[in-house]
matplotlib code that plots the C-alpha trace (Angstrom):
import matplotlib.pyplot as plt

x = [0.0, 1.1, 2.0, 2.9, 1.0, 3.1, 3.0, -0.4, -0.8, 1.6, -1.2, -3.7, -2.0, -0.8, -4.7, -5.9, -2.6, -3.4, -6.8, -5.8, -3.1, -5.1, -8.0, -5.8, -4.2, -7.1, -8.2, -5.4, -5.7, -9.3, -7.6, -5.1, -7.6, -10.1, -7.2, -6.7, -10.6, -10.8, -7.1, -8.5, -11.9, -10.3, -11.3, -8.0, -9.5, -11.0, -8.1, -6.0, -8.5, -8.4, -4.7, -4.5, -6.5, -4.7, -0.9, -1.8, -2.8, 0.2, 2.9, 0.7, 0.9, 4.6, 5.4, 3.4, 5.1, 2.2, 4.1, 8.2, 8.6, 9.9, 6.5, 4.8, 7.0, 6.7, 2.5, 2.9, 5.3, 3.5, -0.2, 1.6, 2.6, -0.3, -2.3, 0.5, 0.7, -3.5]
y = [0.0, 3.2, 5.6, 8.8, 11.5, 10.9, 7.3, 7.2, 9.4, 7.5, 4.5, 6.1, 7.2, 3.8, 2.6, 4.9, 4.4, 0.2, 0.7, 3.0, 0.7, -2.0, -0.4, 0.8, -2.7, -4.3, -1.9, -2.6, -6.9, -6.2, -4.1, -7.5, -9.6, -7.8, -8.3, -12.0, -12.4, -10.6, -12.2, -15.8, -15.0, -15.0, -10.8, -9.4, -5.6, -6.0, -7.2, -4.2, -1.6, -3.4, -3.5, -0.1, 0.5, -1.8, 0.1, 3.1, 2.2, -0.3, 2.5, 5.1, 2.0, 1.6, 5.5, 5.5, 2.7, 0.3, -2.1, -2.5, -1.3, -4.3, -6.1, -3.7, -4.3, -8.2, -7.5, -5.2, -7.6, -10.7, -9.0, -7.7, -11.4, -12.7, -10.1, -10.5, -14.5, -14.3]
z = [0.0, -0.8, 2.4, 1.0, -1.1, -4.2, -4.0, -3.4, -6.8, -9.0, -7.7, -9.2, -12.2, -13.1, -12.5, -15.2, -17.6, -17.3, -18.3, -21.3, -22.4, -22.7, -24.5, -26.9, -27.2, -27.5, -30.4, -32.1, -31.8, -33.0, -36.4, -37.2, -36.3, -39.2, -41.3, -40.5, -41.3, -44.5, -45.3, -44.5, -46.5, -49.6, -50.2, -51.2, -51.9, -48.7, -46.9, -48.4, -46.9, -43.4, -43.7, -44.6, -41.3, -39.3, -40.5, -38.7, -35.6, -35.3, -35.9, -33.1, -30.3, -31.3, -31.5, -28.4, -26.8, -26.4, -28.3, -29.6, -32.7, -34.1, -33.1, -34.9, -38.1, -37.9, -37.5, -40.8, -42.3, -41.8, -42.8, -46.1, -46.7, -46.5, -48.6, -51.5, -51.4, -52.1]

ax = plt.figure().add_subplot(projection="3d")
ax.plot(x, y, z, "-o")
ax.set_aspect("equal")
plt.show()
């Protein structure tokens, strides 16, 4: 438990910066996995357009720091494969 009045804020800072960071990571999951559906249902034009959805929000969590930057690359990277091996 936190005893002093900066500890006690830093608590409830974190508190509210958890529940942020995973909203915003679960946005982005829900972007790849639109990707992976419209990849896996055999609609390239509509996988490009999620993709092309799913590409921003992956560099703002990494720029952000959500997620490394190289995991956002190998998400981008392995999306873009699967789009171009349709």
């Amino acid at each position: 438990m936190a005893n002093s009045a900066q500890a006690r804020k830093r608590a409830r800072q974190a508190a509210k910066h958890r529940v942020r960071n995973a909203a915003q990571r679960s946005e982005m999951r829900t972007y790849i996995k639109k990707t992976v559906k419209a990849i896996e249902s055999g609609d390239k034009a509509a996988a490009e357009s999620a993709y092309k959805l799913a590409v921003p929000m992956l560099d703002r969590m990494a720029g952000k720091g959500r997620i490394h930057r190289n995991q956002a690359a190998r998400y981008k990277s392995r999306l873009n494969a699967r789009i171009r091996a349709m």
